[in-house]
C-alpha positions in Angstrom: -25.9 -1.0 8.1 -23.9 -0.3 5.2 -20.8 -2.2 3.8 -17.2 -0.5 4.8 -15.7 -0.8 1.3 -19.6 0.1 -0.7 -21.3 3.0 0.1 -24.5 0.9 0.1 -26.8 -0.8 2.1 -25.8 -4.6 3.2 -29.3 -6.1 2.8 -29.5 -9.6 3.9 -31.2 -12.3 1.9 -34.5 -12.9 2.9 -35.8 -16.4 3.3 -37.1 -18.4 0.0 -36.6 -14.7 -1.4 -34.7 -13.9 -4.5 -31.0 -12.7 -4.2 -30.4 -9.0 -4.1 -27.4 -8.0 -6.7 -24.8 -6.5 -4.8 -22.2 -4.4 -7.0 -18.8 -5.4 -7.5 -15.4 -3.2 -7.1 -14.3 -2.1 -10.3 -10.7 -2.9 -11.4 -8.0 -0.1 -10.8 -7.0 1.6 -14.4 -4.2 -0.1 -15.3 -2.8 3.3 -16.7 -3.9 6.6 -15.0 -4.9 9.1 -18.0 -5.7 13.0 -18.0 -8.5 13.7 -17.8 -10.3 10.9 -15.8 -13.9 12.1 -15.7 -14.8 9.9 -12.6 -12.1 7.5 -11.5 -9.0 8.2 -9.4 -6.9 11.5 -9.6 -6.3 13.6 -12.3 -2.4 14.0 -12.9 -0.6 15.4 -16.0 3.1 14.3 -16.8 5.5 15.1 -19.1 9.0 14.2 -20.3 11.1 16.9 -22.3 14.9 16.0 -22.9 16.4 19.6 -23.4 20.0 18.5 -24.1 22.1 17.7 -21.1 18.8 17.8 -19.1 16.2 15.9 -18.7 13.0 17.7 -17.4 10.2 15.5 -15.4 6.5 18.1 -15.4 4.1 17.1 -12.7 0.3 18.9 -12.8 -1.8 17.3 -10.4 -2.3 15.0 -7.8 -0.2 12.3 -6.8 -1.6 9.5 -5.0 -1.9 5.7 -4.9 -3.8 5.7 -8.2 -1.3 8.0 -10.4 1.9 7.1 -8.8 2.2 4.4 -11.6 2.1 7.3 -13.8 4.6 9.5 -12.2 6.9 6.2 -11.6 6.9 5.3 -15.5 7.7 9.1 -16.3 10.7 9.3 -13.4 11.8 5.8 -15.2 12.0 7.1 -18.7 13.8 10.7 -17.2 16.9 8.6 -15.3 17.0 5.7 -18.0 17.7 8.8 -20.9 21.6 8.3 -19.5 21.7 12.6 -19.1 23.5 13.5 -16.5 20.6 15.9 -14.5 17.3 14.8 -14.1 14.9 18.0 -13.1 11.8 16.9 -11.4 9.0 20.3 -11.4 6.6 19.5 -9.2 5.5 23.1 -8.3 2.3 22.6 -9.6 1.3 18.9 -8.2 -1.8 20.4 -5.9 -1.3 17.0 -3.5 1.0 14.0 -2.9 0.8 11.0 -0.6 2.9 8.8 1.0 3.1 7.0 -2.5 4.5 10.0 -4.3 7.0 10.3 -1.3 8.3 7.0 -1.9 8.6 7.2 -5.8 10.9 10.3 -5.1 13.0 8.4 -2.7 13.9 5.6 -5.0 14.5 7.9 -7.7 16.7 10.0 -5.7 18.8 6.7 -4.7 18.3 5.7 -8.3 20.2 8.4 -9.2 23.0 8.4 -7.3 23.3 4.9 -8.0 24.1 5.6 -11.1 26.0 8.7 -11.1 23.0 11.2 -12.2 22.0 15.0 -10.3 18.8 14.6 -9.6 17.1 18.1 -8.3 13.8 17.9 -7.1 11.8 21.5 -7.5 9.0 21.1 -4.9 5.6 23.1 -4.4 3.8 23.5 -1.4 2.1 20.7 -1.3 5.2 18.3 -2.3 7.2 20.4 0.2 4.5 20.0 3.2 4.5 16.4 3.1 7.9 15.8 2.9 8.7 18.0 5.5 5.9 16.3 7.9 8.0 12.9 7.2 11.3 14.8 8.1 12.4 14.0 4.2 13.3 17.6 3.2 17.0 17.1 3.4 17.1 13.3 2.5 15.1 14.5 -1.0 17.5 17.7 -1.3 14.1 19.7 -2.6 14.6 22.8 -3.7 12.5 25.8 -3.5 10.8 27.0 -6.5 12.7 29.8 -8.5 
């Protein structure tokens, strides 16, 4: 029998034997990095403010463990007060749910406050957002 959340074996004390150490989960990184030899996803952002635009690079894969990342980075691209944000995400090889959502509130983030945000999706970003009917509702656009 092995545990659901440990890929190891549940081994059950034995009577007037000594206990067995079981190992505990590790904490979740606080701050997704690149690279990240063994622990979560690697992803790669960057911020580059080229004047009236703000540009938002994703390389990587966006998932429950680097969405922090990406959030911080969409953050610092819409609180730069310029009035287009440009999100590339034409080379992010996956995205999740997570990633999804982060793109929603940014996109209502940004019209909250008066800012084009334009979304330039890869296949993977485009894929996922089209299987949770979102392509319009994101307004991506198709890489150049």
């Amino acid at each position: 029998m092995t545990s659901p959340v440990f890929p190891v074996p549940l081994i059950p004390r034995r009577p007037g034997g000594a206990d067995v150490a079981v190992p505990q989960p590790r904490a979740a990184p606080s701050a997704p990095t690149w690279p990240d030899d063994d622990e979560g996803t690697p992803l790669v952002v960057t911020v580059k403010d080229r004047g009236e635009v703000c540009v938002v690079h994703a390389d990587g894969e966006v998932d429950i463990a680097t969405a922090p990342l990406l959030g911080r980075a969409l953050e610092a691209g819409l609180a730069g007060g310029r009035p287009t944000v440009v999100v590339d995400l034409r080379r992010i090889s996956f995205v999740d749910c997570t990633g999804i959502g982060l793109l929603t509130a940014a996109r209502f983030r940004a019209r909250d406050q008066g800012t084009r945000l334009r979304i330039v999706a890869g296949r993977a970003v485009a894929r996922t957002a089209a299987l949770l009917e979102l392509t319009t509702a994101l307004g991506l656009h198709e890489p150049a």
